[in-house]
C-alpha positions as CSV (number, residue, x, y, z in Angstrom):
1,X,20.7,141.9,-214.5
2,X,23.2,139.4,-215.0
3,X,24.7,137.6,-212.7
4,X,28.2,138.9,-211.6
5,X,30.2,136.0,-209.6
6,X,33.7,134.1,-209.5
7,X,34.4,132.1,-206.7
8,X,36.7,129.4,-205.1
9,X,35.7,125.8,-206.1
10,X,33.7,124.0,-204.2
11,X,36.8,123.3,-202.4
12,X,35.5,122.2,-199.3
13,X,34.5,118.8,-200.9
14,X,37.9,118.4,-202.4
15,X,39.7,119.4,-199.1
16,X,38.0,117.3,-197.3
17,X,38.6,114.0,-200.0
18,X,42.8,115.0,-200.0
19,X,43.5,115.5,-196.4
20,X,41.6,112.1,-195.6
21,X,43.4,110.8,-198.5
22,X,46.6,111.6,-197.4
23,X,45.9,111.0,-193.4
24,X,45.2,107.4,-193.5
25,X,44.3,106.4,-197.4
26,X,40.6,105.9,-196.7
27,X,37.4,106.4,-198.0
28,X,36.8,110.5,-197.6
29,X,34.7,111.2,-194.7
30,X,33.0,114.4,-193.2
31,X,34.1,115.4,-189.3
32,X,31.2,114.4,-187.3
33,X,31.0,117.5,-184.6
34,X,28.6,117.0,-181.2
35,X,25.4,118.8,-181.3
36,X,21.8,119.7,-181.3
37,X,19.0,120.4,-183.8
38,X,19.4,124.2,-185.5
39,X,16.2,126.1,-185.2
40,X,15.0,127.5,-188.1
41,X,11.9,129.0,-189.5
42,X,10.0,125.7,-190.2
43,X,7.0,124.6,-192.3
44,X,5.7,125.7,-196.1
45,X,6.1,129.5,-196.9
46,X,3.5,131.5,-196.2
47,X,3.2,132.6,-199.8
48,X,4.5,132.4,-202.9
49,X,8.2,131.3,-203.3
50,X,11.0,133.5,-202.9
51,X,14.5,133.4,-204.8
52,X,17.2,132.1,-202.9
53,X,14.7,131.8,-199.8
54,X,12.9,128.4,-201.0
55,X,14.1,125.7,-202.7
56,X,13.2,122.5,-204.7
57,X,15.2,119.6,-206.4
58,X,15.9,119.0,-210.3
59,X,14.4,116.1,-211.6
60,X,16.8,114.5,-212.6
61,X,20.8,114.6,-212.3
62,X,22.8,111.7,-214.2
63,X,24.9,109.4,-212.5
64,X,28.3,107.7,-213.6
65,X,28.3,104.3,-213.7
66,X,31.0,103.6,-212.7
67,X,30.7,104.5,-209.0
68,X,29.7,101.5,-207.1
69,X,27.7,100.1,-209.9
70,X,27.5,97.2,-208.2
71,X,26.7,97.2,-204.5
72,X,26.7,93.3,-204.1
73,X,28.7,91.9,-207.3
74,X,28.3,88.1,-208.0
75,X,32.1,88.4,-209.4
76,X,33.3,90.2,-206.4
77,X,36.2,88.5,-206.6
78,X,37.6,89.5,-209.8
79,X,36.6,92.8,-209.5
80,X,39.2,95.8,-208.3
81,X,38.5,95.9,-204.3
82,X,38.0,99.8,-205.0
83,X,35.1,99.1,-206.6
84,X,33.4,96.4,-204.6
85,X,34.7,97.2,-200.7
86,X,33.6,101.3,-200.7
87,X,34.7,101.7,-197.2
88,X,30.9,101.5,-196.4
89,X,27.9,99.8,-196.2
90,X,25.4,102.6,-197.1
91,X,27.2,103.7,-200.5
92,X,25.0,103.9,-203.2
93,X,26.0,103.8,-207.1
94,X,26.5,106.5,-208.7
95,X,28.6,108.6,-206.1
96,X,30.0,112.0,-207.3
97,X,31.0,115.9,-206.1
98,X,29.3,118.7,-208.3
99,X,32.4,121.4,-207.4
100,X,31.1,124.4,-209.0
101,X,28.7,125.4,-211.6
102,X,28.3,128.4,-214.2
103,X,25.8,129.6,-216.8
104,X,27.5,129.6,-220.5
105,X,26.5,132.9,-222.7
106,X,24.4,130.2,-225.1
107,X,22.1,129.8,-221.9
108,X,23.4,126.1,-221.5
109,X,24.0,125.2,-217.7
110,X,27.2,123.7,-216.9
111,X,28.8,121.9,-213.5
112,X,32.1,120.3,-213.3
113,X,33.2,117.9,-210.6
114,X,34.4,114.1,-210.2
115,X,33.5,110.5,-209.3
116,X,34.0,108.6,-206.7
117,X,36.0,106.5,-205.8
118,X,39.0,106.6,-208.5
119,X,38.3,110.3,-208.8
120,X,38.2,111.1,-212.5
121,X,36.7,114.3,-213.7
122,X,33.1,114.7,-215.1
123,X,30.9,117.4,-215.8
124,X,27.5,118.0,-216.7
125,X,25.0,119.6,-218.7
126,X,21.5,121.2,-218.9
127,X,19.4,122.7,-221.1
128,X,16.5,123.7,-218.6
129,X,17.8,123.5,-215.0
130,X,15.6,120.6,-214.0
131,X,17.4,118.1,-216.5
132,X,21.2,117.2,-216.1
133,X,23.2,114.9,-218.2
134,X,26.6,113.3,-217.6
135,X,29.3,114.6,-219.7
136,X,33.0,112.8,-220.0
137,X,35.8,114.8,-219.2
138,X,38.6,112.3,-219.4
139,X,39.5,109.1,-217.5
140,X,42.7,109.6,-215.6
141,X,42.5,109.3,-211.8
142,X,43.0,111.8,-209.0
143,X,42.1,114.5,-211.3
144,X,39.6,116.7,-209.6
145,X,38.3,120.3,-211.9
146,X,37.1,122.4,-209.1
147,X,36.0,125.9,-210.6
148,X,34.0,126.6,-214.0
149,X,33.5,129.9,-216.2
150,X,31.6,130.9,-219.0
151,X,34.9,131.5,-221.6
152,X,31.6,134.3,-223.2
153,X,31.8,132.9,-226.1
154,X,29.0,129.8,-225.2
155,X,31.6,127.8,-223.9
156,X,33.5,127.2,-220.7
157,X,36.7,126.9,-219.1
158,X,37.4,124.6,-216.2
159,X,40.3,124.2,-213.9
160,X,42.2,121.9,-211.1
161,X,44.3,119.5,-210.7
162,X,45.9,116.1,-211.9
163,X,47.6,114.5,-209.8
164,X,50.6,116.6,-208.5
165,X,50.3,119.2,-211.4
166,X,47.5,121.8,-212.1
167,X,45.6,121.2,-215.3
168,X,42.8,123.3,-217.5
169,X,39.7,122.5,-219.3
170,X,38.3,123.8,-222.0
171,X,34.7,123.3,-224.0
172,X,33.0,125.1,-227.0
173,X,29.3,124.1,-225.5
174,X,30.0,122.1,-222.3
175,X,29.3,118.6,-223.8
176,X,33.0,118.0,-225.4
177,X,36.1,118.7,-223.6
178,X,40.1,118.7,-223.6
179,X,42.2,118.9,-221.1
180,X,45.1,120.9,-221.4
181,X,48.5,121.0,-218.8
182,X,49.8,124.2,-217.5
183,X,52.9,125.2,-216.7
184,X,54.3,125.2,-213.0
185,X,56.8,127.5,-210.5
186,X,58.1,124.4,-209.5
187,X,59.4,120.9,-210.7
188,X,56.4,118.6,-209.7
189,X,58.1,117.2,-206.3
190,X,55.2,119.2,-204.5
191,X,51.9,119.8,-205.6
192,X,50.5,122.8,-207.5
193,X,46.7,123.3,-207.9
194,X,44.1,125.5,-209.6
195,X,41.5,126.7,-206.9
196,X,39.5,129.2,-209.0
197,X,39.4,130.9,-212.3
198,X,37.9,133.9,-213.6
199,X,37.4,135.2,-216.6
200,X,38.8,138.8,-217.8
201,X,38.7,141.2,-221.1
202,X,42.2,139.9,-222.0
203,X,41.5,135.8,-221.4
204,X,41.2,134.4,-218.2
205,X,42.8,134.3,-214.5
206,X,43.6,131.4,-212.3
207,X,44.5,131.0,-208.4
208,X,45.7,128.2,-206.1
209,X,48.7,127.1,-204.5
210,X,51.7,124.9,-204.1
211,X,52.6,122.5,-200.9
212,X,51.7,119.3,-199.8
213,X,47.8,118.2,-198.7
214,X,48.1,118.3,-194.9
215,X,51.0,120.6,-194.5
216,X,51.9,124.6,-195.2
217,X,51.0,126.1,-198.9
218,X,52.3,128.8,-200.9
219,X,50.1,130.9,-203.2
220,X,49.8,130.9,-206.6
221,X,48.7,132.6,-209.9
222,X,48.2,131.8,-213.7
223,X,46.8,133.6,-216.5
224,X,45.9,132.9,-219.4
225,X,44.4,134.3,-223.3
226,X,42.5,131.6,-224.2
227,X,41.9,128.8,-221.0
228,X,44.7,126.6,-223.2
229,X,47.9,128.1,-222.4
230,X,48.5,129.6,-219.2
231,X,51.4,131.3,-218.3
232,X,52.3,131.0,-213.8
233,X,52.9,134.4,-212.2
234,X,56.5,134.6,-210.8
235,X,56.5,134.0,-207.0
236,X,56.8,136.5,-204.0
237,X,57.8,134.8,-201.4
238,X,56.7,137.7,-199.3
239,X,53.2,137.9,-200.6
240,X,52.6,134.6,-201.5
241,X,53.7,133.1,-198.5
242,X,51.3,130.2,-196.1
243,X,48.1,131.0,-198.2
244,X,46.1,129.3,-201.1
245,X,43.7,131.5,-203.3
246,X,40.2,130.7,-203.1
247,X,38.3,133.1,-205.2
248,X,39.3,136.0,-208.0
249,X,36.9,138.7,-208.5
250,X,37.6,141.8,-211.2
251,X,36.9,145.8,-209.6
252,X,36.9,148.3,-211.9
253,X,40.4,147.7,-214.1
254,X,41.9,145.8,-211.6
255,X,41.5,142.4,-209.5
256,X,41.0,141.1,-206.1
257,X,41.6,137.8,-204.7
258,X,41.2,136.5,-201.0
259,X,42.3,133.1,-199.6
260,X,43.0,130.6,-196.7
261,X,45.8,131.1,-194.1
262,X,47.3,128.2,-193.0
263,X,47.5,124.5,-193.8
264,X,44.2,122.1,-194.8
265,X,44.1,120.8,-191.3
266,X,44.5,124.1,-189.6
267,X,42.9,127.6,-191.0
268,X,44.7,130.2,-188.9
269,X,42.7,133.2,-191.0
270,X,42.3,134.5,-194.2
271,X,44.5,136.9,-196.7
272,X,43.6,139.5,-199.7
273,X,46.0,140.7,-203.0
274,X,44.9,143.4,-205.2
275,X,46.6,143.3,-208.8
276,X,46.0,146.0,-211.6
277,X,47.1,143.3,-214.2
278,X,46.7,140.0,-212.8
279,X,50.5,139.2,-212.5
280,X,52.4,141.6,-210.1
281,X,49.7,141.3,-206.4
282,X,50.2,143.0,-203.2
283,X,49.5,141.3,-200.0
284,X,46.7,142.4,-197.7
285,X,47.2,141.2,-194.3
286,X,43.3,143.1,-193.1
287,X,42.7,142.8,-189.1
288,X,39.1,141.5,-190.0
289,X,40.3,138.7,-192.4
290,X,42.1,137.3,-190.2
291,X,39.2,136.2,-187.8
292,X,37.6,133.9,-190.8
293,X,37.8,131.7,-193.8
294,X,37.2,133.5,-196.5
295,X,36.2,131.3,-199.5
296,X,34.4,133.0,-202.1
297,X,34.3,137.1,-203.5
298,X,32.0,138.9,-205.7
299,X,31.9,142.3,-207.0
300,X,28.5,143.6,-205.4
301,X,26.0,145.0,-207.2
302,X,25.7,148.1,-204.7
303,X,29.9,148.9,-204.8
304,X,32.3,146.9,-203.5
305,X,33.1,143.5,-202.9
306,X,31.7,140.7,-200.7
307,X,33.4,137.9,-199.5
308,X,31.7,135.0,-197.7
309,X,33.0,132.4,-195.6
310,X,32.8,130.9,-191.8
311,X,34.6,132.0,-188.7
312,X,37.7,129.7,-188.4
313,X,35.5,127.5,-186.1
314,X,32.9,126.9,-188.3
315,X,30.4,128.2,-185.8
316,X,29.2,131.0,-187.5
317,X,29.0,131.7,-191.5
318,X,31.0,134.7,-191.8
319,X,30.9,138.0,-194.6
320,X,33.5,140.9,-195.5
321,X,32.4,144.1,-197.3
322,X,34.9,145.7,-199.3
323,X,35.2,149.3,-201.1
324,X,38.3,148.4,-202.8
325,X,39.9,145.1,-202.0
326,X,42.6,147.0,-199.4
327,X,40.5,147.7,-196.4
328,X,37.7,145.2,-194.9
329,X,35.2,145.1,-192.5
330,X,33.4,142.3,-191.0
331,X,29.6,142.1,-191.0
332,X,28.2,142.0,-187.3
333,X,27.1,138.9,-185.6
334,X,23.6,137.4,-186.5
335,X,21.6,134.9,-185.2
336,X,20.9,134.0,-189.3
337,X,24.6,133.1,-189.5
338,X,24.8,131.1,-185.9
339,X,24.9,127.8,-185.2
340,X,26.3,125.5,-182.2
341,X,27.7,123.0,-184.7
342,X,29.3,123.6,-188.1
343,X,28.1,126.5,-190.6
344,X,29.2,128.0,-193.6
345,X,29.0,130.0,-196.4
346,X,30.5,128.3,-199.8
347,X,29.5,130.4,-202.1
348,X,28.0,133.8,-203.4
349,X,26.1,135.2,-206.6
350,X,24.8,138.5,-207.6
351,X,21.3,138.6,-209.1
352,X,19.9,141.8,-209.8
353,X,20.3,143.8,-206.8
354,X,20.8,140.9,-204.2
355,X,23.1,138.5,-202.8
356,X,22.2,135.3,-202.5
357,X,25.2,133.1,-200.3
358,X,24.7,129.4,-200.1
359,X,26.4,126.8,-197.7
360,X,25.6,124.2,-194.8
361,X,25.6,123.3,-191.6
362,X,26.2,120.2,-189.9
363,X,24.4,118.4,-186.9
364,X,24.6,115.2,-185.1
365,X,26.1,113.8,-188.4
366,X,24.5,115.1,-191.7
367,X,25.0,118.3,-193.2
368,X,21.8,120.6,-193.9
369,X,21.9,122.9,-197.5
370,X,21.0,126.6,-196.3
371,X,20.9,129.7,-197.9
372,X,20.7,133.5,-197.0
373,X,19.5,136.6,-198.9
374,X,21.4,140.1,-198.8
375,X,21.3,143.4,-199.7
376,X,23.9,145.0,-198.5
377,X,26.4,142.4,-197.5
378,X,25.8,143.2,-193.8
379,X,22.3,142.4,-192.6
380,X,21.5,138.2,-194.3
381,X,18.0,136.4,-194.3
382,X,18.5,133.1,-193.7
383,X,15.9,130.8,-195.8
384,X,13.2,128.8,-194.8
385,X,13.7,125.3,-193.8
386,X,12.2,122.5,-196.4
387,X,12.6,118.9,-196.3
388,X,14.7,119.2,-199.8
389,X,17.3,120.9,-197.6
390,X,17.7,118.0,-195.5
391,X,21.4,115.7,-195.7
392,X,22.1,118.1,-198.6
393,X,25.2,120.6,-198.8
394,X,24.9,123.6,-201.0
395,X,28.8,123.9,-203.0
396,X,28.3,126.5,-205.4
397,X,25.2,128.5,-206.8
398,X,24.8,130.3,-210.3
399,X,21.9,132.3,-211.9
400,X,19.6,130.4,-214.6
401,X,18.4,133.7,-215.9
402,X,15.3,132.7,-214.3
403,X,16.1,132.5,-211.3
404,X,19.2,130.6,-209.1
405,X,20.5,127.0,-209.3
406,X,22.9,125.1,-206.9
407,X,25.1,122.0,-207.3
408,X,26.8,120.0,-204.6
409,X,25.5,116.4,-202.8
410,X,23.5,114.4,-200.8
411,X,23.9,111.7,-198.2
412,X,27.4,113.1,-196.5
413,X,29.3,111.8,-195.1
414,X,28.6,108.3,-195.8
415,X,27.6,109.4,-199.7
416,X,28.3,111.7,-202.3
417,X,25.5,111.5,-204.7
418,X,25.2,114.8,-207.4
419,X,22.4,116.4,-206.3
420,X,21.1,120.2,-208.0
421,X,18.4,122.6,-206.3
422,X,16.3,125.2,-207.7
423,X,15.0,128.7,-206.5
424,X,12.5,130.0,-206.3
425,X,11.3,126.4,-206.0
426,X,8.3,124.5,-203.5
């Protein structure tokens, strides 16, 4: 079975990089909570490998050049002091976020992201899962595409933001893109930004919000027939108010969309709108959804939605089951899902009648990729640890037909090196 997914860009990079960014200007760098090892179920499995359970690396994942390229230059002193002072000595070249990742109907794999430190967009390509090569998406700064979605015709449509003004992708194979501007609700003074984007019979939908980095946002909504020209939804001050949306998903001949409550340095719970046609949404202010951050929906393959997430402490990696998008229910506490210090959910895919929900959790300092099996949204197996795991975070997660692949990084939070894992994988 295919695989059925849309979810929130691997925002929790991006919102990390901005609200540093905007706090003091520096280098982005990954809160560092107090605590002790997690225990998991350690050692090699005890047979063969299992999807989304065990994991290995790809072989090979190219790196821009122009990240650090230099970690002692002879000509330091003509160089731009971005370049040559990273803001730390353990940076390696090469440093880049892989946001999000999607499979393209020609079977080409595809993950968008951007480099470090000027922050210009990249993606990349591959053929086989193991193999992954740099693509250019354009060379203006503080431009970050966050979300990715096969446009079903073998190519892809990527969204974000440049600057203070969302912006689109768009590719006929994932190798060649062009950018393309969308329209905004407001006049530029404030930020808008693309979160997520799905794609639909009639063209494709996008989510996000307006407001500054640190401070209060308002929702909003685009759509769009083609990934070029996208149209904004007219704002509800009501429904769209102190919210971003993180994650579209479609249910039967309408959609449903959750998001964040609350500003980017303080998550006070998480919101729902249901829309028959992607541009009028209701609000849904659920009991359960308000206990979490919800990041990333799916339609489930047993009925339904799922949406997965943390609690707003980041002590537990949360999930909400769905019947329709208007009523939710939180799945009970687990051990699977606990942890002392930071955990989380980032993403979710469907493949054939499971869930497979990717994330991290953080220790003394480094983060650790996990992942968890479902199959009812309720009850998660959490996988086996493996030393591929280790200073890795799991972003986003996509089928290869084959099995399951998984972009994000390695070395946080004093590197961001594109990293890609495999399951079933040794």
């Amino acid at each position: 079975m295919p695989l059925l997914r849309r979810r929130s860009a691997a925002a929790l990079g991006l919102s990390t990089v901005l609200s540093l960014i905007a706090a003091c200007g520096a280098a982005p760098v990954t809160p560092i909570p107090s605590s002790g090892p997690r225990s998991v179920v350690a050692g090699p499995p005890p047979g063969p490998p299992v999807l989304g359970l065990d994991w290995g690396k790809a072989a090979s994942v190219e790196r821009a050049e122009d990240a650090f390229a230099e970690r002692t230059p002879a000509n330091a002193a003509s160089l731009d002091p971005a370049i040559v002072h990273s803001g730390h000595p353990l940076h390696f070249p090469g440093e880049a976020i892989m946001a999000d990742v999607a499979r393209l109907s020609s079977g080409v794999l595809v993950s968008v992201g951007y480099v470090y430190p000027r922050w210009h967009p990249v993606a990349w390509t591959s053929n086989d899962a193991s193999t992954w090569t740099l693509r250019d998406m354009g060379s203006t700064e503080f431009t970050f595409p966050v979300a990715v979605v096969a446009d079903g015709h073998g190519g892809a449509v990527a969204v974000g933001r440049s600057g203070n003004a969302p912006l689109a992708w768009t590719s006929v194979d994932g190798q060649s893109w062009q950018a393309h501007p969308v329209a905004m609700l407001g006049n530029g003074g404030v930020a808008e930004r693309m979160t997520t984007v799905l794609a639909t019979p009639d063209g494709f939908l996008a989510g996000g919000s307006a407001g500054p980095e640190l401070a209060e946002r308002h929702a909003r909504f685009w759509s769009s027939p083609d990934g070029i020209t996208w149209q904004p939804v007219a704002d509800d001050r009501t429904a769209f108010a102190n919210a971003e949306v993180r994650s579209i998903a479609r249910l039967g001949s309408g959609y449903v969309a959750v998001g964040l409550v609350g500003t980017a340095q303080q998550v006070s719970g998480s919101v729902a709108w249901t829309s028959m046609d992607g541009r009028s949404w209701k609000r849904i202010d659920a009991p359960d959804l308000r206990r979490g951050r919800a990041v990333a929906l799916i339609q489930a393959p047993f009925g339904g939605l799922v949406a997965v997430g943390s609690d707003l402490d980041e002590h537990e990696a949360f999930a909400w089951t769905s019947p329709d998008g208007r009523s939710w229910a939180l799945a009970p506490s687990e051990p699977s899902r606990q942890y002392h210090g930071k955990i989380r959910m980032t993403d979710v895919a469907v493949v054939g009648d499971e869930l497979i929900g990717v994330g991290n959790y953080i220790g003394l300092q480094r983060g650790t990729a996990i992942s968890w099996v479902s199959r009812d949204g309720i009850a998660w197996q959490e996988a086996r640890s493996a030393p591929v795991q280790e200073q890795g975070e799991f972003y986003a997660v996509a089928s290869t037909g084959e099995g399951v692949v998984a972009v994000g990084s390695f070395g946080q939070p004093d590197d961001f090196i594109p990293t890609v894992w495999l399951s079933p994988g040794q």
